[in-house]
C-alpha positions in Angstrom: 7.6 -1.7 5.5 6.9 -0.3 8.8 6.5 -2.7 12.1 3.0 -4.1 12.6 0.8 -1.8 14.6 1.2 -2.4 18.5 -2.6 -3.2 20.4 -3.7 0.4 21.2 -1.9 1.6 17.7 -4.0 -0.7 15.7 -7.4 0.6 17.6 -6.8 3.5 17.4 -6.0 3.2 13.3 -8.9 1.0 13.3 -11.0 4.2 14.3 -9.3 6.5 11.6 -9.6 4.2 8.7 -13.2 3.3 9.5 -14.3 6.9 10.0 -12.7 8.0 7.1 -12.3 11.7 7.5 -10.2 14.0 9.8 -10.3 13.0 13.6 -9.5 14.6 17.1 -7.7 12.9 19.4 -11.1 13.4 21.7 -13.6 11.7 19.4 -11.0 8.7 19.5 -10.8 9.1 22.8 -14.7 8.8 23.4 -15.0 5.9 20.8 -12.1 4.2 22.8 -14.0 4.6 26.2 -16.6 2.5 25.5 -14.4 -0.4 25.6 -11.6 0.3 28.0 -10.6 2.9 30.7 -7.8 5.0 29.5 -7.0 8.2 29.7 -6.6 11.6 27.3 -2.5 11.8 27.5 -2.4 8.1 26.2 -4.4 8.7 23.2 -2.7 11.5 22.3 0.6 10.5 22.5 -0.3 7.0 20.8 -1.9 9.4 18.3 1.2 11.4 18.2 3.6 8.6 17.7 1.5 7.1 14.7 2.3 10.7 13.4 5.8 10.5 13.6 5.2 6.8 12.6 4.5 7.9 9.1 0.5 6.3 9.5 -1.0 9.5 10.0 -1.1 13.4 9.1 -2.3 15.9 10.9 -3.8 19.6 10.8 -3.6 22.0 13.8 -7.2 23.2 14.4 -7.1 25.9 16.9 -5.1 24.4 19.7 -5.9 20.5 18.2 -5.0 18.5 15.7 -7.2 16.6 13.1 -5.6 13.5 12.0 -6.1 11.3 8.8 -4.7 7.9 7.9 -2.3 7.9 5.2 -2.8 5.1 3.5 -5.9 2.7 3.5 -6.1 -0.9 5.9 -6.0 -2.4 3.2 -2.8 -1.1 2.1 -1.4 -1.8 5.4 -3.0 -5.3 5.2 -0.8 -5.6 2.1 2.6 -4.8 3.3 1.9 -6.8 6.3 1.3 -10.2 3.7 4.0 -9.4 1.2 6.8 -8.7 4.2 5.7 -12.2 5.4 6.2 -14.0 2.4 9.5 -12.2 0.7 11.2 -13.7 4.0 10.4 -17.0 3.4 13.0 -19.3 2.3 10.6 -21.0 0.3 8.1 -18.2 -0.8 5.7 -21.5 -3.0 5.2 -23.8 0.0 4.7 -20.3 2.3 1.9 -19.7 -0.4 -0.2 -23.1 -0.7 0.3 -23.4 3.2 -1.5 -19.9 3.5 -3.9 -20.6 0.9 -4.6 -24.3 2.8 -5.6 -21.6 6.1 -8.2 -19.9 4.1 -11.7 -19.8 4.3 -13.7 -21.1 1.2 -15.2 -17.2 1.2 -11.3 -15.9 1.3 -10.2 -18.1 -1.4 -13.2 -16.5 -3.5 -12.1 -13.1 -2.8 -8.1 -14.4 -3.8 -9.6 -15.3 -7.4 -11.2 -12.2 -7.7 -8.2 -10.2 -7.2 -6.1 -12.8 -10.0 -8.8 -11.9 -11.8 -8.8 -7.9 -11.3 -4.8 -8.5 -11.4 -4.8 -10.3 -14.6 -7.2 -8.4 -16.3 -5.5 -4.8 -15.6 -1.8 -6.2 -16.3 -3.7 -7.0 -20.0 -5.0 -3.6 -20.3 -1.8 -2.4 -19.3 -0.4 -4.8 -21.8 -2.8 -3.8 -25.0 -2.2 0.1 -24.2 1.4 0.0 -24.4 1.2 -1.9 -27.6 -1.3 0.8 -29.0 0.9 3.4 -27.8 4.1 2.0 -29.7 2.2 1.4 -32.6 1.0 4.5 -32.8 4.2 5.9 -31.8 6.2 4.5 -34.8 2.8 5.3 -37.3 3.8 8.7 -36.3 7.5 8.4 -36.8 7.0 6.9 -40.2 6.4 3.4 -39.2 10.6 2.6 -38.9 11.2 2.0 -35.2 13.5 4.2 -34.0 17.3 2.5 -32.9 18.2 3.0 -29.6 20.3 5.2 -28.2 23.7 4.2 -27.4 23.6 3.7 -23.8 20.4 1.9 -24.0 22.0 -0.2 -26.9 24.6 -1.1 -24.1 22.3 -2.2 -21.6 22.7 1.2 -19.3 19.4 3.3 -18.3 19.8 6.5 -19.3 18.0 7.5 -15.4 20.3 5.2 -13.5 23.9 5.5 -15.4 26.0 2.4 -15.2 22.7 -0.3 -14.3 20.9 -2.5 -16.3 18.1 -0.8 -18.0 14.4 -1.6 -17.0 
């Protein structure tokens, strides 16, 4: 998980992921203007850095560039939480204390995603079930013995590991 996004990182990501589409370092620049003072070299080179950073790409367009997020705020909203919590030393009481600084209108969202969660992990669930049904119809309905490795406990991608 990368760092967290410094002040004038995170504006200027704020810009890309809201717009949505390729950007120039000058329409950021304008955007950023209306806010602050700052000048044409800084945005670039913040813009620049986020490039070697990983958060952005970028196409040259005649002497420019035209930059576009990599991933999504939410995304980065993500890693942020889950890097949080898996350094807790107590990742249950890091959870209800979070959930206890939540909003009534944030909680609502958190069920919906359990919801969204649970509900694709089931369809998940029911497809691979289909699919090895079908699979051993096809195979004259005897299940097929593993292969020795596998029947050892080795993954036949990773030699010499437990398999998945």
């Amino acid at each position: 998980m990368p760092r967290p996004l410094g002040e004038l990182e995170d504006a200027v990501m704020t810009r890309v992921w809201q717009w949505n589409r390729p950007v120039t370092v000058r329409e950021v620049l304008e955007d950023l203007q209306q806010e602050r003072s700052i000048a044409y070299t800084t945005v670039m080179t913040v813009m620049d850095n986020l490039h070697q950073k990983g958060w952005v790409r970028r196409e040259a367009e005649g002497r420019a560039y035209r930059y576009t997020a990599v991933s999504t705020r939410a995304a980065y909203s993500a890693a942020l939480m889950n890097e949080a919590w898996s350094t807790s030393d107590n990742p249950a009481a890091a959870l209800v204390a979070f959930f206890g600084m939540m909003s009534a209108e944030q909680r609502e969202a958190l069920r919906d995603a359990v919801r969204i969660v649970q509900h694709d992990d089931e369809a998940a669930e029911a497809a691979a079930e289909a699919a090895e049904a079908a699979a051993e119809a096809a195979a004259g309905a005897a299940p097929e013995a593993p292969a020795p490795a596998e029947a050892e406990g080795d993954s036949a991608e990773h030699p010499g590991t437990p398999g998945r």
